[in-house]
Z-matrix of the N, CA and C atoms (Angstrom, degrees):
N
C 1 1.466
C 2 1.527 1 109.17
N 3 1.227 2 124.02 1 154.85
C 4 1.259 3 136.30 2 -129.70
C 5 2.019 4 101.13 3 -159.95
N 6 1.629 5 91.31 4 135.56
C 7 1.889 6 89.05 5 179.65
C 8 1.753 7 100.52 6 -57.72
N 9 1.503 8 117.79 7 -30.78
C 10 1.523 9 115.01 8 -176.88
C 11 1.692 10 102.55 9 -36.87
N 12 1.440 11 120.40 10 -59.70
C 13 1.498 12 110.02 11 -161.74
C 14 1.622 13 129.35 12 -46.03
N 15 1.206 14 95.45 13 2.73
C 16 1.616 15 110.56 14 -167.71
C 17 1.211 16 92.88 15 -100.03
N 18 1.626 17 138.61 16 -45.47
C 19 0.960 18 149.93 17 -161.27
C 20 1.599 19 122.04 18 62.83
N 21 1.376 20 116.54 19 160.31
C 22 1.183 21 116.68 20 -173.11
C 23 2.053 22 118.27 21 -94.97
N 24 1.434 23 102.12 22 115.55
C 25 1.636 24 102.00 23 178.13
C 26 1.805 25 120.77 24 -13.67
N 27 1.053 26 116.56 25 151.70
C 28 1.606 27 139.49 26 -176.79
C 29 1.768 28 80.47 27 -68.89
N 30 1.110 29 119.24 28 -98.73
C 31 1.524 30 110.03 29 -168.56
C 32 1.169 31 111.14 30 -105.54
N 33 1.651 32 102.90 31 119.92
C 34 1.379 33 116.96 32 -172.08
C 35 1.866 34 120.69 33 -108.96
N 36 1.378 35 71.64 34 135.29
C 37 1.944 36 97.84 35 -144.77
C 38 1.722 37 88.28 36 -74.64
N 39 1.423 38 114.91 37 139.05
C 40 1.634 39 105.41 38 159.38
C 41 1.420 40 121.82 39 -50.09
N 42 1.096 41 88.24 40 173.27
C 43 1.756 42 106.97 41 162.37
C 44 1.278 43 129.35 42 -87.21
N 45 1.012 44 122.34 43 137.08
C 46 1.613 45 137.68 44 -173.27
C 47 1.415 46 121.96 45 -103.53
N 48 1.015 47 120.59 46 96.62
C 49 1.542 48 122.67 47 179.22
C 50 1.305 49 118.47 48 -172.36
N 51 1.754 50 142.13 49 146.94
C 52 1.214 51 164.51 50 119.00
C 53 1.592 52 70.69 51 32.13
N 54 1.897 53 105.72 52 146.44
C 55 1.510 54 89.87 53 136.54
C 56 1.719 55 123.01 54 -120.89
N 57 1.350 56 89.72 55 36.13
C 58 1.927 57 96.99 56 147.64
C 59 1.387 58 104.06 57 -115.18
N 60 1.399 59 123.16 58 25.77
C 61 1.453 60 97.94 59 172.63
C 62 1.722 61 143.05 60 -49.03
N 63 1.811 62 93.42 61 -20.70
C 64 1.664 63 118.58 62 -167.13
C 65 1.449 64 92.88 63 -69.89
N 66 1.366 65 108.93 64 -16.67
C 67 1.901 66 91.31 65 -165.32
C 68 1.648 67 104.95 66 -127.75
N 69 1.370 68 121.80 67 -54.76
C 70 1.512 69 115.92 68 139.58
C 71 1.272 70 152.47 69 -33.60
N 72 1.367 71 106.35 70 -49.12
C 73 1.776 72 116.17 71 151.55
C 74 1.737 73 106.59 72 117.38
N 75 1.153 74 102.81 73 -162.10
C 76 1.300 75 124.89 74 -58.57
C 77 1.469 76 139.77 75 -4.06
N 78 1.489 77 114.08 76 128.82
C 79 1.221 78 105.93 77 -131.20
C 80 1.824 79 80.95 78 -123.58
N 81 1.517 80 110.11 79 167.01
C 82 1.750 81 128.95 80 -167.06
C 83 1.769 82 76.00 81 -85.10
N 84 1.454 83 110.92 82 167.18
C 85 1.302 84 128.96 83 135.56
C 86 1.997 85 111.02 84 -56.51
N 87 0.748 86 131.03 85 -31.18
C 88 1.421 87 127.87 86 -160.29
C 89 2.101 88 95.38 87 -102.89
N 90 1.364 89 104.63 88 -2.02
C 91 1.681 90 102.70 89 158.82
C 92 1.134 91 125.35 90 -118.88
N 93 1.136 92 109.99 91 -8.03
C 94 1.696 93 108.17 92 -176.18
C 95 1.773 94 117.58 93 -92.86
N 96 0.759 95 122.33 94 159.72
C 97 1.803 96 134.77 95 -175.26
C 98 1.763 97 109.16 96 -67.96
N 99 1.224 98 101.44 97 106.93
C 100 1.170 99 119.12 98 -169.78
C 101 1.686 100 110.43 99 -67.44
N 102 1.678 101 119.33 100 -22.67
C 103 1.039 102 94.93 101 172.92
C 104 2.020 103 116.47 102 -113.09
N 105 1.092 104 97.66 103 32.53
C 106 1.500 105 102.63 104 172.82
C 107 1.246 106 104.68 105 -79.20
N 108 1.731 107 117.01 106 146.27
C 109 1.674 108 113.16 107 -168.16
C 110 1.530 109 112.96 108 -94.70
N 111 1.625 110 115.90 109 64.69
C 112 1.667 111 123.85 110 150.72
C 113 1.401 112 116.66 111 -4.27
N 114 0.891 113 110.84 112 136.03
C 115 1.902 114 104.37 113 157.86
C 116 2.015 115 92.94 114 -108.31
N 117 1.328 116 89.35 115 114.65
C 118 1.679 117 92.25 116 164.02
C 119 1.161 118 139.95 117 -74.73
N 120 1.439 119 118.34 118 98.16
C 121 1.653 120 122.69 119 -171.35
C 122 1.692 121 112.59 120 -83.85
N 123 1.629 122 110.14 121 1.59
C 124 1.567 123 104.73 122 -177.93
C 125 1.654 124 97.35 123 103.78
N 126 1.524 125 118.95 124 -114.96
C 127 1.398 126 114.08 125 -170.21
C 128 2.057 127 118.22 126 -77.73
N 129 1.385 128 109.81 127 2.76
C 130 1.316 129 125.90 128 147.60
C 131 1.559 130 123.04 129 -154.66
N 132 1.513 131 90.98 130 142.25
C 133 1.547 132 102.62 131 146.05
C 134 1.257 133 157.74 132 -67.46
N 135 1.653 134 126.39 133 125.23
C 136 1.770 135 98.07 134 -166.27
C 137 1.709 136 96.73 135 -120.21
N 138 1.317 137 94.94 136 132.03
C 139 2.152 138 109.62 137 164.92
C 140 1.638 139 99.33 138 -74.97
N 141 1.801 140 87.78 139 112.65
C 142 1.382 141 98.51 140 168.20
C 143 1.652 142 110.74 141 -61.16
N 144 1.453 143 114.65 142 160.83
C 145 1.248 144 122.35 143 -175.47
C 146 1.523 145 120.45 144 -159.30
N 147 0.933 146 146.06 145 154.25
C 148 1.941 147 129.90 146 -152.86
C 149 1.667 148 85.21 147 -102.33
N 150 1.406 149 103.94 148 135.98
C 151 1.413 150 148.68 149 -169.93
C 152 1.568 151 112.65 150 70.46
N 153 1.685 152 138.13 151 18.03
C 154 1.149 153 133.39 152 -159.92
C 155 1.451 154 98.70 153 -86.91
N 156 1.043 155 122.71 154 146.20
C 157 1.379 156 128.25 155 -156.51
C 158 1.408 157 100.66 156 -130.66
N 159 1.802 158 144.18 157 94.04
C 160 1.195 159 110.35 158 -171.32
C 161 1.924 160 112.47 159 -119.41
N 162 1.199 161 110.28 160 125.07
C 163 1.893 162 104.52 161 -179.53
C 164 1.606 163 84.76 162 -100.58
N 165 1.810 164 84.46 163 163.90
C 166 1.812 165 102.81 164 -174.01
C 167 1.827 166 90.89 165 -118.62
N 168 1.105 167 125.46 166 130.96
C 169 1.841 168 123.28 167 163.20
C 170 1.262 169 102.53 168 -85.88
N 171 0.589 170 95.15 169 155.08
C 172 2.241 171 122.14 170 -155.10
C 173 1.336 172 83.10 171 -161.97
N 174 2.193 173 97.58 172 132.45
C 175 0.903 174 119.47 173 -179.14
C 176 0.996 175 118.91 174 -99.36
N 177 1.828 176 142.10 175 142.37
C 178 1.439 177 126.87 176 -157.51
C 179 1.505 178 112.67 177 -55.10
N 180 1.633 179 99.60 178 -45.74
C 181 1.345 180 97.71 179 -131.11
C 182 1.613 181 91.19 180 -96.80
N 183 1.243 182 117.33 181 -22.50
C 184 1.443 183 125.33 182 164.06
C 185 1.694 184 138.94 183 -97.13
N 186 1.245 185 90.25 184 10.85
C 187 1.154 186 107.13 185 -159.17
C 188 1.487 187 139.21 186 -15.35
N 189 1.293 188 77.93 187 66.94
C 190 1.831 189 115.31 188 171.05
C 191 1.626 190 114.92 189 -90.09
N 192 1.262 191 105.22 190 127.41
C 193 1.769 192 101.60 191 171.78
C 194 1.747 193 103.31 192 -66.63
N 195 1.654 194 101.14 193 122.00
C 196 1.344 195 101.19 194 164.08
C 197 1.289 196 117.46 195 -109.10
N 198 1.571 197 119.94 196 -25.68
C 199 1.792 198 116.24 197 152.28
C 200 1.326 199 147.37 198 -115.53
N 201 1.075 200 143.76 199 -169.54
C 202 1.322 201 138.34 200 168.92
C 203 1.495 202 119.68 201 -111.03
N 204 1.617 203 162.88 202 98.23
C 205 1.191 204 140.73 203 169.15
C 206 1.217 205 95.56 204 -110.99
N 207 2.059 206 89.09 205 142.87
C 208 0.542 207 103.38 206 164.62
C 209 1.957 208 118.36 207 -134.74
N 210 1.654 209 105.81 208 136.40
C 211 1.372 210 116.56 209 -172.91
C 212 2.018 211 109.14 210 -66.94
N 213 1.022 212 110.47 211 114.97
C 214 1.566 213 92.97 212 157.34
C 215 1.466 214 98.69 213 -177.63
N 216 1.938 215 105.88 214 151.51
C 217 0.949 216 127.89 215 172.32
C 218 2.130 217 115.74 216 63.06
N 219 1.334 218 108.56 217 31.30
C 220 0.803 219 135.80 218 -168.60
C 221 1.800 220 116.17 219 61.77
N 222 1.527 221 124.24 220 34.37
C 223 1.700 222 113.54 221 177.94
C 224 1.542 223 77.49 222 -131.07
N 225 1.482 224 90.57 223 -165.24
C 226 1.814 225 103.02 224 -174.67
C 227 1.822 226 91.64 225 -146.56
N 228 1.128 227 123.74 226 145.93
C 229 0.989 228 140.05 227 179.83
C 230 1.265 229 117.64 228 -134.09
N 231 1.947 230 114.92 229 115.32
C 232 1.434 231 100.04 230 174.94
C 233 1.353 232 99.09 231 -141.65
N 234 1.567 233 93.48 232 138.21
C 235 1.531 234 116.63 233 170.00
C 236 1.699 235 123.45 234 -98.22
N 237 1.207 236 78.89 235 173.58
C 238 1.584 237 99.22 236 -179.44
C 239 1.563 238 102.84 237 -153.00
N 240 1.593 239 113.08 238 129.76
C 241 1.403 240 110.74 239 166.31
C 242 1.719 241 117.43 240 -98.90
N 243 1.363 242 120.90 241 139.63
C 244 1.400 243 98.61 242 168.87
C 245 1.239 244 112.28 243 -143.37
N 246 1.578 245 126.97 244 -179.33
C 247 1.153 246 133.60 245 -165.18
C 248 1.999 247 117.54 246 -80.69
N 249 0.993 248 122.00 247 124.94
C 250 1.528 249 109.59 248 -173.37
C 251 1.544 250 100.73 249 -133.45
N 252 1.282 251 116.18 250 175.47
C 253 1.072 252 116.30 251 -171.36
C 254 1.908 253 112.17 252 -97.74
N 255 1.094 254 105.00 253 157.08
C 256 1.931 255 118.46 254 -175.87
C 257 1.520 256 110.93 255 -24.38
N 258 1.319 257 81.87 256 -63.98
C 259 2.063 258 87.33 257 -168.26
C 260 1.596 259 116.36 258 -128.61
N 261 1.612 260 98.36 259 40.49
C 262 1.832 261 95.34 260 164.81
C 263 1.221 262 94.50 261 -152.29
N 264 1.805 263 115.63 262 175.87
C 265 1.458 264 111.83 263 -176.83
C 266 1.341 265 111.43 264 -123.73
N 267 1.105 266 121.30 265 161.83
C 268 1.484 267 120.48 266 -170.81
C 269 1.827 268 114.82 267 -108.38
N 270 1.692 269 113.59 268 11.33
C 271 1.505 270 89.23 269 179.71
C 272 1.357 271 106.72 270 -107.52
N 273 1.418 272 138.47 271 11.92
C 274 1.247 273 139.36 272 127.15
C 275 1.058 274 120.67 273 -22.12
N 276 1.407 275 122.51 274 -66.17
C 277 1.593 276 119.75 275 163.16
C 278 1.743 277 130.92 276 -37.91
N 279 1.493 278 85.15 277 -65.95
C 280 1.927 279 122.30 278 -164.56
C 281 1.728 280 76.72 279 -67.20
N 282 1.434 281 152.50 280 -43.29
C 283 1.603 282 124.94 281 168.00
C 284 1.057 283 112.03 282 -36.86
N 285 0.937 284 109.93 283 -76.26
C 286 1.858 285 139.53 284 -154.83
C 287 1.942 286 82.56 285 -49.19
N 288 1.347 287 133.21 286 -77.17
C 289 1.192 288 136.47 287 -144.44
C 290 2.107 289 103.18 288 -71.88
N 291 1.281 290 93.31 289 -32.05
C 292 1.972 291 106.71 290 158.25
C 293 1.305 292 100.94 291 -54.25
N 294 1.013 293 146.88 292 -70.66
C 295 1.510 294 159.96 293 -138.73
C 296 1.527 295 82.23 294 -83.03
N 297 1.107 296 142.44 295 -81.65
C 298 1.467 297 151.18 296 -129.13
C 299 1.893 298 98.79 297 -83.07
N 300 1.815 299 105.45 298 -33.54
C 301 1.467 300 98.74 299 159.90
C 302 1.473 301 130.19 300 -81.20
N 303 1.510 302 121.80 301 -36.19
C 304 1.117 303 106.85 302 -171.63
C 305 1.894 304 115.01 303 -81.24
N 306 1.249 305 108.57 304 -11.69
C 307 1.072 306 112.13 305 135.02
C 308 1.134 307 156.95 306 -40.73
N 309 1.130 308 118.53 307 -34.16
C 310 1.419 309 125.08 308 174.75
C 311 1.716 310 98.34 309 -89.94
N 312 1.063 311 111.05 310 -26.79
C 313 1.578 312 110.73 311 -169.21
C 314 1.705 313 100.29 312 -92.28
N 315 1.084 314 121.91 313 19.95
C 316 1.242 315 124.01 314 162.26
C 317 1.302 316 117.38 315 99.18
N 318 1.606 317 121.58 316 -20.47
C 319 1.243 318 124.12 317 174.11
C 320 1.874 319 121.75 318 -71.39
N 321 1.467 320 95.08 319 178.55
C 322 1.770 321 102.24 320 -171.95
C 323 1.790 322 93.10 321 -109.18
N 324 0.850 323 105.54 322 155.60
C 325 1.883 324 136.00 323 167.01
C 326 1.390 325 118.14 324 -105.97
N 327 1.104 326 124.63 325 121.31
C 328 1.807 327 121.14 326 157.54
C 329 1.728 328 98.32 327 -123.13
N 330 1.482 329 89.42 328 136.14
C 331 1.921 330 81.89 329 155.55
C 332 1.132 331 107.13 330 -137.69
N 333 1.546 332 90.87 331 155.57
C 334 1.391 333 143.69 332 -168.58
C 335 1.392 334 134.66 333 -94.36
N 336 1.375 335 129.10 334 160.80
C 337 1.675 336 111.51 335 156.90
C 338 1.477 337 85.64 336 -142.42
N 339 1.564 338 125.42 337 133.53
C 340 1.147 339 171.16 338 -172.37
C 341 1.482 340 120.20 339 -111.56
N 342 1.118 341 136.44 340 159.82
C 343 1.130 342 134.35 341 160.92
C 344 1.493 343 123.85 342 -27.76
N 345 1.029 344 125.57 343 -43.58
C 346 1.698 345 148.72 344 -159.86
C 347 1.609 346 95.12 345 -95.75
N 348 1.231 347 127.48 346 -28.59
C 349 1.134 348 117.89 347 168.39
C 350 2.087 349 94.26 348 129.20
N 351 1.558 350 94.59 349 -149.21
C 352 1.682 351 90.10 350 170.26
C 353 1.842 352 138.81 351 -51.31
N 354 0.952 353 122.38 352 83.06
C 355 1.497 354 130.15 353 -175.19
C 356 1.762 355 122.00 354 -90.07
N 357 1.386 356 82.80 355 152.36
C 358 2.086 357 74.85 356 175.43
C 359 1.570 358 95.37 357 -119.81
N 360 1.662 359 108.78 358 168.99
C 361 1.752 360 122.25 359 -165.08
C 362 1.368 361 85.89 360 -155.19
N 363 1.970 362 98.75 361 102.26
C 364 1.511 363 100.31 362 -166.43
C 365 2.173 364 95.30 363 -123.43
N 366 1.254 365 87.52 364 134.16
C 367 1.740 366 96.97 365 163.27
C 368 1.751 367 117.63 366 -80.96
N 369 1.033 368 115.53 367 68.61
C 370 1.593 369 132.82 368 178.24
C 371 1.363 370 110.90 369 -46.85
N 372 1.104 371 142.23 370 91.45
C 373 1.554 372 125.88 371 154.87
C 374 1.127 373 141.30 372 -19.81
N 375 1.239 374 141.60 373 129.89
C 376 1.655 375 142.01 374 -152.16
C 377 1.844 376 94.88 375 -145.45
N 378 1.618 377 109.06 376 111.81
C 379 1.193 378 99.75 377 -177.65
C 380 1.297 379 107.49 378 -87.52
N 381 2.091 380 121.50 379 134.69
C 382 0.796 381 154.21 380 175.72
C 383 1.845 382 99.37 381 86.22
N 384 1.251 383 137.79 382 30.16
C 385 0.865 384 153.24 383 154.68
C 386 1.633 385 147.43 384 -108.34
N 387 1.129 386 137.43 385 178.79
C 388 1.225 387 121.17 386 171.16
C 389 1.828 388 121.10 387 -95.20
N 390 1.076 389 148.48 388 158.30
C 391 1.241 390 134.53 389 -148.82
C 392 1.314 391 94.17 390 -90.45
N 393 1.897 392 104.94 391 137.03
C 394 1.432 393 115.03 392 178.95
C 395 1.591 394 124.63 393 -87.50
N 396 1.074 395 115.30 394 143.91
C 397 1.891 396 104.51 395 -159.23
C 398 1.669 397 88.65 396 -106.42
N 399 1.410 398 91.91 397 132.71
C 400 2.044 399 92.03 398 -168.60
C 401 1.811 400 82.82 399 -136.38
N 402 1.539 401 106.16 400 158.64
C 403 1.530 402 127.09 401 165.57
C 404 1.292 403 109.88 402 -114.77
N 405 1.347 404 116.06 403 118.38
C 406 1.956 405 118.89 404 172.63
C 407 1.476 406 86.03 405 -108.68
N 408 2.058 407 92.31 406 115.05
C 409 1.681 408 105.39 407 164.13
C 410 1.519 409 89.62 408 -102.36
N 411 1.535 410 103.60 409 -173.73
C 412 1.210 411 106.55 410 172.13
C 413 1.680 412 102.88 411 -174.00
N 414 1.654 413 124.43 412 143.32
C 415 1.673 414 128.09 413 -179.64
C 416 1.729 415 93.96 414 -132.67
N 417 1.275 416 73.48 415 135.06
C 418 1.691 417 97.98 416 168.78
C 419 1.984 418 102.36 417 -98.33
N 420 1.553 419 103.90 418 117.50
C 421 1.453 420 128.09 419 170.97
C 422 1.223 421 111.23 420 -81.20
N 423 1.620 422 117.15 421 172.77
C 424 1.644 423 112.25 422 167.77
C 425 1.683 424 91.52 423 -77.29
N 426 0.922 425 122.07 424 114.59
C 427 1.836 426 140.67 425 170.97
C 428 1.154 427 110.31 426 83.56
N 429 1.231 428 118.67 427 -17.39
C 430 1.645 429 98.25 428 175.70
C 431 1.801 430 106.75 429 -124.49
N 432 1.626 431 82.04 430 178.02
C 433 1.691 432 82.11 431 173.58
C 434 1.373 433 115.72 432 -138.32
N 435 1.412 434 132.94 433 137.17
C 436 1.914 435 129.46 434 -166.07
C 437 0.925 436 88.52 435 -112.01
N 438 1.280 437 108.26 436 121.06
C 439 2.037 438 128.80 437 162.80
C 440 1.590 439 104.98 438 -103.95
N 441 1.753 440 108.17 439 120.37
C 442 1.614 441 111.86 440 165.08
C 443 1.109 442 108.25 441 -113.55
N 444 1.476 443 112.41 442 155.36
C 445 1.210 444 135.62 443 -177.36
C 446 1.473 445 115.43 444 -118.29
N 447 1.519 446 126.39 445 66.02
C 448 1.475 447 130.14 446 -176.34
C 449 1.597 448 106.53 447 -58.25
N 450 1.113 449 112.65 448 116.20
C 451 1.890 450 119.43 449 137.57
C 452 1.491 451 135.75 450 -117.42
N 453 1.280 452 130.75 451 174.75
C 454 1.010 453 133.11 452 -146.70
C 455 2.147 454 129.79 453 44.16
N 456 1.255 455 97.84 454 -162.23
C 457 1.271 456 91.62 455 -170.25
C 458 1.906 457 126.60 456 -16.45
N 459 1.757 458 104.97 457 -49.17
C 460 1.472 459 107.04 458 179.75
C 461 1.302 460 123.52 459 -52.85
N 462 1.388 461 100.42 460 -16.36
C 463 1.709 462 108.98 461 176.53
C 464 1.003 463 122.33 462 -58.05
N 465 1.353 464 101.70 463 -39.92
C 466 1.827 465 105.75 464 -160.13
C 467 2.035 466 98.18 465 -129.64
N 468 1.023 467 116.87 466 -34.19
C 469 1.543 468 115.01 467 -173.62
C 470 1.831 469 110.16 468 -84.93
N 471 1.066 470 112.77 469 120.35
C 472 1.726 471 127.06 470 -160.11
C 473 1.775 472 84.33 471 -59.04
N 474 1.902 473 129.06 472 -56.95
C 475 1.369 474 124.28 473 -166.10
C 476 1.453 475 94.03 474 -59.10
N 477 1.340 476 128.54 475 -72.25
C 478 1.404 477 120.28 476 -153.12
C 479 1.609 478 106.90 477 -67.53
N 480 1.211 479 124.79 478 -10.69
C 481 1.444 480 129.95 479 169.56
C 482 1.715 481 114.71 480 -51.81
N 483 1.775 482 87.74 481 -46.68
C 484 1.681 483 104.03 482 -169.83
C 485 1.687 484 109.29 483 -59.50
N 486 1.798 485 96.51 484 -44.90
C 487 1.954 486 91.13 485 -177.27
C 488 1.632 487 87.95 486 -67.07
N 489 0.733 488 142.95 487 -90.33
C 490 1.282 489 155.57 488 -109.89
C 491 1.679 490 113.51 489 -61.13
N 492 1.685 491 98.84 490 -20.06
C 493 1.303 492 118.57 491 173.31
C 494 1.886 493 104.27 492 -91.61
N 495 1.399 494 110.57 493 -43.65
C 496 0.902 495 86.22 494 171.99
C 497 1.765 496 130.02 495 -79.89
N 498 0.548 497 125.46 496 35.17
C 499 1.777 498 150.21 497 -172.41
C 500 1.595 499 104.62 498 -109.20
N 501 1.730 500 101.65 499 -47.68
C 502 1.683 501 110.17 500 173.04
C 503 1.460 502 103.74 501 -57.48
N 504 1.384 503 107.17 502 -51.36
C 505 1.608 504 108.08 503 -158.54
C 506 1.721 505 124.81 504 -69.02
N 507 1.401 506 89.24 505 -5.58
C 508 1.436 507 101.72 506 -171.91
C 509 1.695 508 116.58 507 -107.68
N 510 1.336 509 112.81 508 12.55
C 511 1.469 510 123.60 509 159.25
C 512 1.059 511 136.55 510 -95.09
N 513 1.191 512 127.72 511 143.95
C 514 1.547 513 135.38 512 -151.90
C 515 1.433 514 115.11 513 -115.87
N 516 1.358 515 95.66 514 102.50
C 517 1.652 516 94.71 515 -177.06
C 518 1.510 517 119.66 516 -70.40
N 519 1.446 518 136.96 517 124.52
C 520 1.214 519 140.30 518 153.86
C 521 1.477 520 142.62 519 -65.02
N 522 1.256 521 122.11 520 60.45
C 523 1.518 522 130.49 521 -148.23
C 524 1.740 523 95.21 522 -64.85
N 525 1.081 524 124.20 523 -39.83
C 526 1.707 525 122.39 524 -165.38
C 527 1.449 526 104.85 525 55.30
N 528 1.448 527 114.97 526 156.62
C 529 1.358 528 139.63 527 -177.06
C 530 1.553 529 126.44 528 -62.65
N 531 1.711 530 92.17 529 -28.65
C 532 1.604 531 114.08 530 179.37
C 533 1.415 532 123.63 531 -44.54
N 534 1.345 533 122.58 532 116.78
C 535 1.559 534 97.31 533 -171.77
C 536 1.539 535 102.04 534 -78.63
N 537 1.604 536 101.03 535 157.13
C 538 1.601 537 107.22 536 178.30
C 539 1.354 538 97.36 537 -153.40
N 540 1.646 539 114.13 538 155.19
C 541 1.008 540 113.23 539 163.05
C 542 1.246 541 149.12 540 -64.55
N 543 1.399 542 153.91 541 145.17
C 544 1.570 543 139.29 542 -165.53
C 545 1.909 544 104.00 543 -55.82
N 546 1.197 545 107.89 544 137.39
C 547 1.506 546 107.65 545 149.51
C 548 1.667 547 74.43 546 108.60
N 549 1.114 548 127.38 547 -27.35
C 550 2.256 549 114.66 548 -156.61
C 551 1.402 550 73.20 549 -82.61
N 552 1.986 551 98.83 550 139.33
C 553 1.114 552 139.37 551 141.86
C 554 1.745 553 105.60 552 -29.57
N 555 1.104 554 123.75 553 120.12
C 556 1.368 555 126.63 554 161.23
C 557 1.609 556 102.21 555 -93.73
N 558 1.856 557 106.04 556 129.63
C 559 0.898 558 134.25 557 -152.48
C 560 1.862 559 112.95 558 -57.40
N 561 1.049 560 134.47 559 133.45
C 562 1.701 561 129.15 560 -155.93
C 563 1.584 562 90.47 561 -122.80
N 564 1.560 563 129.23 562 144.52
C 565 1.520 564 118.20 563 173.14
C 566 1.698 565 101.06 564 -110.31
N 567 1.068 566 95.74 565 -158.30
C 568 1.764 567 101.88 566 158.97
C 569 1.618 568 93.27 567 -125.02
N 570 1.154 569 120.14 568 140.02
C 571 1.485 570 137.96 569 -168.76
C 572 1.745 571 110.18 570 -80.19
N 573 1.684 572 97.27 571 116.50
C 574 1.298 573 87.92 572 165.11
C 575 1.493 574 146.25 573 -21.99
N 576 1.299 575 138.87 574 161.12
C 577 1.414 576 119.75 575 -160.92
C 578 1.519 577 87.53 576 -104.36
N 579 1.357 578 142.63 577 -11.42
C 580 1.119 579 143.81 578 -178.25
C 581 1.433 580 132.92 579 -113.63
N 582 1.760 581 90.67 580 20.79
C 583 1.389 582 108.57 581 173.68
C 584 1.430 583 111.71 582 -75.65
N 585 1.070 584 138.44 583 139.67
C 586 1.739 585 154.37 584 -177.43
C 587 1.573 586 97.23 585 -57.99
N 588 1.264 587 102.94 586 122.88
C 589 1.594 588 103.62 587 -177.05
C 590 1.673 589 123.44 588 92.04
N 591 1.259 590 93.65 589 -36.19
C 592 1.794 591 87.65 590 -170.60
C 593 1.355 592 115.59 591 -57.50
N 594 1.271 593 127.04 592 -30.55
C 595 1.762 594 118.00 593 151.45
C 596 1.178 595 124.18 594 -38.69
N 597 0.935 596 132.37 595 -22.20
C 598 1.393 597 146.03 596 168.66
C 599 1.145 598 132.98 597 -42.55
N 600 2.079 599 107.54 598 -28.87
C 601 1.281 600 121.11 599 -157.92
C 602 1.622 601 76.69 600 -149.42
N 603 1.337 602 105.27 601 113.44
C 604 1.672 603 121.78 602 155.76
C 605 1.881 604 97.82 603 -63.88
N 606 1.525 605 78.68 604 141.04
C 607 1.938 606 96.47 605 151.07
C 608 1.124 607 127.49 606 -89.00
């Protein structure tokens, strides 16, 4: 079995990404430096770094890791890696379907282009709160695609924007061989306790 069985979308949207992404990053497993000490989360890798702070979301009822945050330099950054197809990109879509949720949930949309290329700068609703101002970037990989979700300072401050992106750029997506369909979550673990580095990053 073969990524073909999934087949490729009716209209297939380019790809979205840096165009140094291949060497800057977000980067494939099959480009990045095999002996730098990763902490392995499964469908990415994270470069420890002094004050990086990283929690995993685990889902109740499945309790499967479905994200990654990560704390640093005062924003929070959380990803998700997922499966996309060979030769089109998927955050053409994943805009449009951002826009169409935080919308309905009462919030506003602006878009953007950012470093990373096309971005949204959304006022999210926070019940019993004031509305939270978040950035959905997003890069199209060879098969996969990394969606972040910046808050705090990187949101809105151009310096803390700069780490906070570069923090994006320095993760390593894990596509694996497995065929899967476009859009599925590629699978995230919680990292051995004796993985090289994972001290590195308090929980």
């Amino acid at each position: 079995m073969t990524d073909t069985t999934f087949g490729e979308p009716d209209f297939v949207a380019p790809k979205s990404a840096p165009a140094d992404r291949a060497t800057a990053g977000p980067l494939d497993e099959s480009e990045a430096n095999a002996v730098r000490p990763y902490v392995d989360l499964g469908g990415v890798k994270i470069l420890p770094r002094a004050d990086l702070e990283l929690r995993l979301e685990i889902e109740e009822e499945s309790k499967r890791v479905v994200a990654v945050s990560l704390d640093y330099a005062g924003s929070t950054l959380q990803v998700q890696p997922f499966a996309a197809p060979r030769s089109s990109g998927l955050w053409h879509e994943i805009r449009e379907q951002i826009v169409d949720q935080v919308s309905k949930q009462g919030g506003s949309v602006k878009a953007n282009v950012g470093s990373f290329g096309p971005e949204l700068i959304a006022q999210v609703p926070v019940p019993g709160e004031q509305p939270r101002l978040v950035r959905f970037i997003g890069v199209d990989g060879p098969r996969w695609f990394l969606r972040g979700v910046i808050a705090g300072a990187g949101a809105m401050d151009p310096d803390a924007a700069a780490k906070i992106e570069d923090l994006f750029r320095s993760i390593v997506v894990v596509r694996g061989s497995t065929p899967m369909p476009p859009r599925d979550l590629i699978p995230l673990h919680i990292p051995a306790t004796s993985q090289s580095g994972a001290g590195s990053l308090p929980s």
